[in-house]
LOTIFI-978134 format. One record per residue (C-alpha): x, y, z; residue in one letter. Coordinates in steps of 0.02 Angstrom, whole numbers, always signed. Last residue first. Layout:
BEGIN
+--------+--------+--------+----+
!      X !      Y !      Z ! aa !
+--------+--------+--------+----+
!      X !      Y !      Z !  a !
...
+--------+--------+--------+----+
//
This chain:
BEGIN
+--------+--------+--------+----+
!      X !      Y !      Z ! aa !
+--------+--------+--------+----+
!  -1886 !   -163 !   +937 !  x !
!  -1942 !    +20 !   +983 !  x !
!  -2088 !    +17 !  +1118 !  x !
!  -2205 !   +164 !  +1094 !  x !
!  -2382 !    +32 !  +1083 !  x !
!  -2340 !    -98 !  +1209 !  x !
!  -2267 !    +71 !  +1328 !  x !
!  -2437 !   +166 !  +1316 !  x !
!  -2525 !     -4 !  +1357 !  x !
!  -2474 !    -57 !  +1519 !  x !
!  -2478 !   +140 !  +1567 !  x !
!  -2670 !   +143 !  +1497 !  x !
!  -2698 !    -27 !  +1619 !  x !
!  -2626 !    +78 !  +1741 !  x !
!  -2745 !   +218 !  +1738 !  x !
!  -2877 !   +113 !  +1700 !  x !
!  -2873 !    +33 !  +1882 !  x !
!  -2885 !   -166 !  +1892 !  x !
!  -3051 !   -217 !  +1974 !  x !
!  -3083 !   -320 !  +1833 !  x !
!  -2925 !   -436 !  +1875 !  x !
!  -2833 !   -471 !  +1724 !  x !
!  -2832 !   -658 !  +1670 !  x !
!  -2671 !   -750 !  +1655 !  x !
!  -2498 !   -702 !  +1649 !  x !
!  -2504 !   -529 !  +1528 !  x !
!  -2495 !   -511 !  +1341 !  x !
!  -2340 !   -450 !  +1220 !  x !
!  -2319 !   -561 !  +1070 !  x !
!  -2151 !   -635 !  +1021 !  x !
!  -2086 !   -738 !   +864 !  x !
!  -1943 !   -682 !   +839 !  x !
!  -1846 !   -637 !  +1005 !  x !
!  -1704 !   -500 !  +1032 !  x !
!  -1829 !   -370 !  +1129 !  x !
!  -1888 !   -507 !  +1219 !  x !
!  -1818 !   -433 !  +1391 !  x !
!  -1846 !   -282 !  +1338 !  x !
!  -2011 !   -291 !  +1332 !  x !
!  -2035 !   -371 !  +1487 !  x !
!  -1922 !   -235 !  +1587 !  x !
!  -2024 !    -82 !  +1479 !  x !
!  -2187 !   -190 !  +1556 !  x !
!  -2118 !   -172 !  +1745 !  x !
!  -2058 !     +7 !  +1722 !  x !
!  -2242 !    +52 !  +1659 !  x !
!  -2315 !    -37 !  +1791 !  x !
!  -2233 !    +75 !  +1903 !  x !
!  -2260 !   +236 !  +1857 !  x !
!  -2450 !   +188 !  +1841 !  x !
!  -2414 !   +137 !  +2018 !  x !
!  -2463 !    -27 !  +2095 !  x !
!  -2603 !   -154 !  +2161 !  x !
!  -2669 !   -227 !  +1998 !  x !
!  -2546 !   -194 !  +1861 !  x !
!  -2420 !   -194 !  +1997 !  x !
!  -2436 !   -374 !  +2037 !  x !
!  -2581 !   -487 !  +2005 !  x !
!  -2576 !   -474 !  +1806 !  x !
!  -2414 !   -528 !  +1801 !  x !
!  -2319 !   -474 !  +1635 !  x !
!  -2339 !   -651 !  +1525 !  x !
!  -2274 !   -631 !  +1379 !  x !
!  -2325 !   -740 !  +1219 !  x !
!  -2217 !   -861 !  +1133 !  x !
!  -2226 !   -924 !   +942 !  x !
!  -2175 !  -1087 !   +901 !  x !
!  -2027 !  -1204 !   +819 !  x !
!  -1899 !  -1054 !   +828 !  x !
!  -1823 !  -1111 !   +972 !  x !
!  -1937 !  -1183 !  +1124 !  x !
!  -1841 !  -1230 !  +1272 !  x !
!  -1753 !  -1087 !  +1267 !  x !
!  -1901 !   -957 !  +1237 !  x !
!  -1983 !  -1065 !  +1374 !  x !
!  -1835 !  -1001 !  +1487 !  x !
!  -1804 !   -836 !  +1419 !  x !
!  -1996 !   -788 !  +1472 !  x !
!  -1968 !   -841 !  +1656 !  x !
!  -2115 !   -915 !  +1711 !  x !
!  -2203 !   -778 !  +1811 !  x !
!  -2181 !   -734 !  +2013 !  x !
!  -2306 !   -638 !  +2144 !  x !
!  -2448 !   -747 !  +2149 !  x !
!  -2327 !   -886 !  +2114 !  x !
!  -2284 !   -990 !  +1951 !  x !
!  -2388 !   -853 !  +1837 !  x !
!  -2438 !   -886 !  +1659 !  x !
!  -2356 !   -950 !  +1495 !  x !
!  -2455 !   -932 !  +1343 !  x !
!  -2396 !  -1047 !  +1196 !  x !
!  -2408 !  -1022 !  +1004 !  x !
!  -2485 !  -1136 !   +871 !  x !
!  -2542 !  -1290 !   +941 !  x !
!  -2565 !  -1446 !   +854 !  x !
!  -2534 !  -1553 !   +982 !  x !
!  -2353 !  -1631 !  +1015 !  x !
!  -2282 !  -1489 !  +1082 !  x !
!  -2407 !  -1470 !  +1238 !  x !
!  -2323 !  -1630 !  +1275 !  x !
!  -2133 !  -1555 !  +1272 !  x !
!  -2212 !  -1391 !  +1358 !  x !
!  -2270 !  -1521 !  +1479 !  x !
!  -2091 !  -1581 !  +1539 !  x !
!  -2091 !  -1513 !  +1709 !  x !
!  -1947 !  -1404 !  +1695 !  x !
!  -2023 !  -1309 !  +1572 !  x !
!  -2229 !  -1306 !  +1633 !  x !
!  -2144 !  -1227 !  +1794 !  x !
!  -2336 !  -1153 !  +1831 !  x !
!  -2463 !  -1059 !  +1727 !  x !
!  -2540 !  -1136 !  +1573 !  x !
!  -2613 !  -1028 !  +1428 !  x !
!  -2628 !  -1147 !  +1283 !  x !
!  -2636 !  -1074 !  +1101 !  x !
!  -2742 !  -1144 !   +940 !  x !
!  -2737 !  -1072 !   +785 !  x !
!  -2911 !  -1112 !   +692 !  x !
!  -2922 !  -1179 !   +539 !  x !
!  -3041 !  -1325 !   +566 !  x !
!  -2887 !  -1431 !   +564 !  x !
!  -2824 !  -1350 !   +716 !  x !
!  -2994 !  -1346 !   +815 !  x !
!  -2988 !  -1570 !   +785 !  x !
!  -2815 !  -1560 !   +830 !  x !
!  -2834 !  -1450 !   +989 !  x !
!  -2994 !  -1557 !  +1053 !  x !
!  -2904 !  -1732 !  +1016 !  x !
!  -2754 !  -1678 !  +1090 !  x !
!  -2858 !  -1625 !  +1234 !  x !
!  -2917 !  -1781 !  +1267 !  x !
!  -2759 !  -1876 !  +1257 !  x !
!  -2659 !  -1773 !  +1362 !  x !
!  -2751 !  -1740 !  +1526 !  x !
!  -2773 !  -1900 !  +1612 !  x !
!  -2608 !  -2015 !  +1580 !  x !
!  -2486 !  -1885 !  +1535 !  x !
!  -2539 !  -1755 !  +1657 !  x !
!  -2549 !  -1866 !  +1788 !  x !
!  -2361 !  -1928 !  +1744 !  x !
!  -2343 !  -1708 !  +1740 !  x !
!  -2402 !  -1705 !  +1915 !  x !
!  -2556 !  -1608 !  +1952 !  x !
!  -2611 !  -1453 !  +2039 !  x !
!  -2461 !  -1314 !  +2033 !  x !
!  -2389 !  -1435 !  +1859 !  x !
!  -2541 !  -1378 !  +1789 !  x !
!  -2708 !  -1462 !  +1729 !  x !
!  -2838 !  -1349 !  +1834 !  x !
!  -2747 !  -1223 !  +1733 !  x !
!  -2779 !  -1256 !  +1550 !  x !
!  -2849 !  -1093 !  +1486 !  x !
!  -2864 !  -1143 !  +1306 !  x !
!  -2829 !  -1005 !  +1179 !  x !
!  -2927 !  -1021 !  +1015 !  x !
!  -2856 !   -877 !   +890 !  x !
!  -2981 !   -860 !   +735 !  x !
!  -3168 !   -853 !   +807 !  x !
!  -3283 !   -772 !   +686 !  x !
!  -3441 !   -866 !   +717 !  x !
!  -3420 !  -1011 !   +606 !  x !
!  -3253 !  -1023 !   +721 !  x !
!  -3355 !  -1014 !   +880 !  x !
!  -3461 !  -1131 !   +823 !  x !
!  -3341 !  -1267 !   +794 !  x !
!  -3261 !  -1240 !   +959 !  x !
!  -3404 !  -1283 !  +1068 !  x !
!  -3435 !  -1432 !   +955 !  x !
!  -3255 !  -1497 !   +973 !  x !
!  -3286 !  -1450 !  +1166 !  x !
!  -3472 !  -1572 !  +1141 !  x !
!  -3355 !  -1701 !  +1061 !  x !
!  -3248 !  -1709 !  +1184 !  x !
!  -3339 !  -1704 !  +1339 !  x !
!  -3405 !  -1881 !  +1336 !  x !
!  -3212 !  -1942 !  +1363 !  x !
!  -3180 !  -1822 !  +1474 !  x !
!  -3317 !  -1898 !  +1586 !  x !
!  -3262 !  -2076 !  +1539 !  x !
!  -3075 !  -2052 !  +1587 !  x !
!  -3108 !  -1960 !  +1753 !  x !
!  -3240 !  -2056 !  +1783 !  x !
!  -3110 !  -2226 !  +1788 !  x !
!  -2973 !  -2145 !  +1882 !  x !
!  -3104 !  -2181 !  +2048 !  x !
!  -2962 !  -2160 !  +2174 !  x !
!  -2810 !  -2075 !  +2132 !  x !
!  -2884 !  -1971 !  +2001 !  x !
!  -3052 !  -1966 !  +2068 !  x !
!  -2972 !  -1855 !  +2225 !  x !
!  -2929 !  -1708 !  +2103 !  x !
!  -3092 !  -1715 !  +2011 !  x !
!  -3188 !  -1706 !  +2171 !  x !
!  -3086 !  -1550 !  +2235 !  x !
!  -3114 !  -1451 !  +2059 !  x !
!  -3292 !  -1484 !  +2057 !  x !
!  -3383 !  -1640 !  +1951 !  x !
!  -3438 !  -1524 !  +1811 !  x !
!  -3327 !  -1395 !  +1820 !  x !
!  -3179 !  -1494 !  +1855 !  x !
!  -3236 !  -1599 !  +1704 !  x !
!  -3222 !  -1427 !  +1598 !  x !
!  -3055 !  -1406 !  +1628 !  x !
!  -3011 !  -1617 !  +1590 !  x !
!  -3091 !  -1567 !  +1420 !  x !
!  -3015 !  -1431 !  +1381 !  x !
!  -3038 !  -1233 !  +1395 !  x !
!  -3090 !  -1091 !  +1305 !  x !
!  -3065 !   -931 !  +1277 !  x !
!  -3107 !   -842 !  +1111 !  x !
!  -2998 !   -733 !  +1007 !  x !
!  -3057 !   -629 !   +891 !  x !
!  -2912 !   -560 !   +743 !  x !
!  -2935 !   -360 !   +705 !  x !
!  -2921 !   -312 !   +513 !  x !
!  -3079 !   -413 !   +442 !  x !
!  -3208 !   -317 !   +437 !  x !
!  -3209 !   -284 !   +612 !  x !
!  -3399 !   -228 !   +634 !  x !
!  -3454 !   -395 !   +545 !  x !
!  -3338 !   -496 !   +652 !  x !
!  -3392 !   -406 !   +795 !  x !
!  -3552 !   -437 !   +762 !  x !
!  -3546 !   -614 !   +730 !  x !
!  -3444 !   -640 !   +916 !  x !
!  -3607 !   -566 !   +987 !  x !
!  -3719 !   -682 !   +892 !  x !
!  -3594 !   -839 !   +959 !  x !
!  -3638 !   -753 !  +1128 !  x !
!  -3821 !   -753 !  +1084 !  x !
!  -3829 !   -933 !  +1042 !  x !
!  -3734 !   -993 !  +1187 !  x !
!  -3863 !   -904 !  +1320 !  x !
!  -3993 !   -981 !  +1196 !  x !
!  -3938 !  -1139 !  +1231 !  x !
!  -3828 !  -1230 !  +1090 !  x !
!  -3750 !  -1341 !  +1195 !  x !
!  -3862 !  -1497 !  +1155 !  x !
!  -3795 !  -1624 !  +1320 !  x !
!  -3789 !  -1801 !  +1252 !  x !
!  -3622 !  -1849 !  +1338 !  x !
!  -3677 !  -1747 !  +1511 !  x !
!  -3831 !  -1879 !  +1515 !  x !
!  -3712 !  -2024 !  +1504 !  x !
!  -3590 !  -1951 !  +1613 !  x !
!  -3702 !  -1938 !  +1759 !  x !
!  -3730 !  -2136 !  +1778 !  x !
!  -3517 !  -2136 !  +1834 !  x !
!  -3580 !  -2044 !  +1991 !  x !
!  -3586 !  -1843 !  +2050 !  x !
!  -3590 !  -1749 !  +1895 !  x !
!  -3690 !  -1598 !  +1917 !  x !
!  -3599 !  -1443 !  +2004 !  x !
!  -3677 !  -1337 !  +2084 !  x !
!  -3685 !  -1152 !  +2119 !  x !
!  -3569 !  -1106 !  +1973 !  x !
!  -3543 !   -931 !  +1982 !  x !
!  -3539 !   -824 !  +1829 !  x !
!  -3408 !   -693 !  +1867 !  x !
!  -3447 !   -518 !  +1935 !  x !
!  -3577 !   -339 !  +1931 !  x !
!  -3731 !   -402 !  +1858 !  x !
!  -3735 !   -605 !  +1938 !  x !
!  -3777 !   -739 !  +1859 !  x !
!  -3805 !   -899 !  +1948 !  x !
!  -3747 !  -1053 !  +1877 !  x !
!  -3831 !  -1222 !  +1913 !  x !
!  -3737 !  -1351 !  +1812 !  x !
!  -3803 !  -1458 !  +1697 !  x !
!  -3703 !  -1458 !  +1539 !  x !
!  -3778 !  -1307 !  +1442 !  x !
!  -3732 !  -1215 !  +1632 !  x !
!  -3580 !  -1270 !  +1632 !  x !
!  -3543 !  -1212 !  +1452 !  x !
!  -3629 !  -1052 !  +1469 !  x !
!  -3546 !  -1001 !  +1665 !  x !
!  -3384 !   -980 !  +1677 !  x !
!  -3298 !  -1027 !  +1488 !  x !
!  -3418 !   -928 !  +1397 !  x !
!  -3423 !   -795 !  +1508 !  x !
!  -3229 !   -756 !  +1519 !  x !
!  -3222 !   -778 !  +1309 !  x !
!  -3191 !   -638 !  +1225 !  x !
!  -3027 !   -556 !  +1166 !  x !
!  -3032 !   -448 !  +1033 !  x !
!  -2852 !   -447 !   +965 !  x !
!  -2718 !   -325 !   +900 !  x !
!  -2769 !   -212 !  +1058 !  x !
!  -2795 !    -34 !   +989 !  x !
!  -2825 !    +47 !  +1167 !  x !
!  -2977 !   +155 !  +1140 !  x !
!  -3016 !    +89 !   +984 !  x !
!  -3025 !    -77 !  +1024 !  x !
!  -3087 !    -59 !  +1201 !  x !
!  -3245 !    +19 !  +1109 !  x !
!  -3273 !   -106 !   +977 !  x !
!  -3240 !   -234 !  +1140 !  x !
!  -3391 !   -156 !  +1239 !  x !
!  -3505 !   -137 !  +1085 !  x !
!  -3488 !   -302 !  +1049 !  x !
!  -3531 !   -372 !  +1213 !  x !
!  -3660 !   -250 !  +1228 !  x !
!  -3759 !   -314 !  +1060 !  x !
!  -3739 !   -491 !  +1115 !  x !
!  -3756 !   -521 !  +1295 !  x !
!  -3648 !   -641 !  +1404 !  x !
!  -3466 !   -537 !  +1449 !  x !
!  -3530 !   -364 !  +1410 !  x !
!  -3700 !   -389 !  +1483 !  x !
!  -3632 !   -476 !  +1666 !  x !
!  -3508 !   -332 !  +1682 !  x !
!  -3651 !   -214 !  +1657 !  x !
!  -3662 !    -73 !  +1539 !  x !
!  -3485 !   -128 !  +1468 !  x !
!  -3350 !    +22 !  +1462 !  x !
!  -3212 !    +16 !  +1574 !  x !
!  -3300 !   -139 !  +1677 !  x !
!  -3305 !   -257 !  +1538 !  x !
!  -3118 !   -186 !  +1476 !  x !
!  -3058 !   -247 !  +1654 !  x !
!  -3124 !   -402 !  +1626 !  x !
!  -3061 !   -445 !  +1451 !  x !
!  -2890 !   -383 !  +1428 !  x !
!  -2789 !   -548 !  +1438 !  x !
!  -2656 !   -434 !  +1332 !  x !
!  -2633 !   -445 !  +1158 !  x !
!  -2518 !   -302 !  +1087 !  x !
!  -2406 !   -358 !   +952 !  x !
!  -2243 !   -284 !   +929 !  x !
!  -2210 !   -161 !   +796 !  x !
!  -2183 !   -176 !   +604 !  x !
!  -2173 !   -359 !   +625 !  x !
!  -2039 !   -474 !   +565 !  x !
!  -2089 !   -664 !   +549 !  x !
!  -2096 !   -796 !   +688 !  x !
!  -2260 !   -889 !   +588 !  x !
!  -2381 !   -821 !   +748 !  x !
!  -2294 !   -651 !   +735 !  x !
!  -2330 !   -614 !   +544 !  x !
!  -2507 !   -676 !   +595 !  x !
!  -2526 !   -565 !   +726 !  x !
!  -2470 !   -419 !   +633 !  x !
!  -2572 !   -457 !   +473 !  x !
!  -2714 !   -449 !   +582 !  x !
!  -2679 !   -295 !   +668 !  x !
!  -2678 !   -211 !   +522 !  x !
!  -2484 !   -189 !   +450 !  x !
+--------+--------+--------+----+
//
C-alpha cells in the first residue's frame, strides 16, 4: 500500500498493511528543515520543500499543512492585524470586530490575498511533487473558531451570555467565506480537512452552548467540504464523550474524529471514544504532544507510543497521530523515537 491507499483503507475501517502514521507534525518539521519557520509555514516553494523533505525523512502517510493558514492568513484576509514573525506563530495584534456594524464588512471580506494565494500555490506543488501517493491535509477551523479570532477569544466568551446576537450574525457571515476557504484548498490538492475546534470544547463551553452557538454553523461548513469530496475530521480536546458532543459531531458529515488532550498532562482515553463510537467512524490517537514528546527521553517516548499502540492494537479503523499540535521546540531525537515505533509496530 502507498500511503494513500493506507489512509483510505483506514478511513472506511478496512485492513491495512501497517498502521497509519499521521502525527500533528507540522511545527516541529518547520524547524527540522524549513529555512525559516515563518517561510515553511506561509511561503510557497519552502513550504513544499520543507514537507517533501519531512516526507521522506520520516514517511508520514500525510502532509500536513495548515498552522499558517489558520494563525495568521485568514485573520489577516478578514481584518485583523497580524504580525509575522521569522522564527514563531503568526500573531494576531488585533482583532477587528468590535460592534454588530463590523460583521457586515467581515461578510464581504475577498480571501484570496496574495498571502492565501501563495499558500494554495504551495499546496499545488506538493500535489504535483506527490503524484498522487501521499494524502495533504490542511487545517482549518470553523466558524465559531474563526469568530474568536476576529472578536478575541475573551470577547466571544462574554457575547454568549450577553450579546448572543453577534455571536450568531458573525458566524453567520463567516460561513460562506470558510466554505470558500475550503473550496480552494481542495482545487489545490487538499484531501483530509481537519478542523481544530478548540475554542468550542467542553474545557471552554458547555455542550447546551455548544448546541445552540457552535453546531449549526459548522454543520453547514463540514457538509458543504464533505460534498465537495473532501473527508472532513474534527480535532477537539476535552471529555467530548461524556459531554455528549461526539453524539453532535456525529451528525455532520465527518469522516474520522481526532481526540486531543483533557489536561496538560492527560488525553481522552482512546478506548473510551472507541466505545462510544463502534465501527460507524474512524479514530485517530492522540499520544500527548506536551508530555514526553516535548520534555522527555527518546527512551521514553518510545515506551509511551508502544503503550498507545498497543492499546489500539485490536481496533479497525485506527490511525496513529498525537493530541493536538506539536510544539516546534520539540527535539528530533524524540520525534525520530515517536516515529521509529509507528513505523516497526506489528498489528
Amino acid at each position: 500500500m502507498n500511503s494513500t491507499e493506507r489512509m483510505a483503507a483506514a478511513m472506511a475501517l478496512k485492513a491495512v498493511d501497517r498502521i497509519p502514521n499521521a502525527p500533528f507534525y507540522e511545527a516541529p518539521i518547520c524547524r527540522y528543515f524549513g529555512r525559516t519557520f515563518r517561510s515553511a509555514l506561509l511561503e510557497d516553494q519552502d513550504l513544499a520543500d520543507c514537507h517533501m523533505k519531512a516526507i521522506e525523512t520520516f514517511q508520514f502517510d500525510w502532509v500536513m499543512v495548515g498552522m499558517g493558514l489558520i494563525g495568521g492568513i485568514i485573520p489577516d484576509a478578514m481584518g485583523c492585524q497580524v504580525k509575522w514573525p521569522e522564527d514563531v506563530f503568526p500573531i494576531i495584534e488585533k482583532t477587528t470586530v468590535f460592534s454588530m456594524e463590523d460583521v457586515d464588512r467581515v461578510a464581504k471580506t475577498d480571501i484570496h490575498t496574495k498571502r492565501m494565494e501563495a499558500f494554495l500555490k504551495g499546496v499545488s506543488l506538493l500535489r504535483k511533487r506527490l503524484n498522487g501517493e501521499v494524502p495533504i491535509a490542511c487545517e482549518y477551523i470553523s466558524p465559531f473558531t474563526i469568530a474568536a479570532r476576529l472578536r478575541g477569544t475573551n470577547e466571544i466568551m462574554e457575547d454568549i451570555y450577553e450579546n448572543p446576537g453577534l455571536v450568531h450574525a458573525l458566524q453567520d457571515a463567516v460561513v460562506p467565506l470558510n466554505i470558500e476557504v475550503g473550496r480552494a484548498l481542495i482545487e489545490a490538492g487538499v484531501e483530509y480537512i481537519f478542523y481544530g475546534a478548540d475554542m468550542e470544547c467542553p474545557l471552554l463551553i458547555s455542550p447546551d452552548h455548544y448546541r445552540e452557538f457552535v453546531h449549526e454553523p459548522t454543520r453547514k461548513v463540514v457538509d458543504a467540504l464533505a460534498e465537495m469530496g473532501a473527508r472532513v475530521l474534527p480535532h477537539m480536546c476535552g471529555e467530548i464523550v461524556k459531554t455528549g458532543i461526539v453524539d453532535m459531531l456525529l451528525e455532520m458529515d465527518i469522516h474520522g474524529i481526532m481526540p486531543g488532550n483533557v489536561t496538560q498532562e492527560t488525553v481522552l482515553d482512546l478506548r473510551e471514544l472507541k466505545d462510544k463510537c463502534g465501527e460507524r467512524i474512524c479514530i485517530f490517537d492522540n499520544l500527548n504532544p506536551n508530555g514526553s514528546l516535548l520534555i522527555g527521553t527518546p527512551d521514553e517516548v518510545a515506551q509511551e507510543t508502544r503503550a498507545h499502540l498497543e492499546k489500539a492494537k485490536s481496533m479497525t479503523g485506527y490511525i496513529f497521530s498525537t493530541s493536538g499540535t506539536t510544539s516546534p521546540a520539540t527535539p528530533k531525537t524524540n520525534f525520530e523515537a515517536m516515529n521509529r515505533e509507528v513505523l516497526g509496530f506489528s498489528s
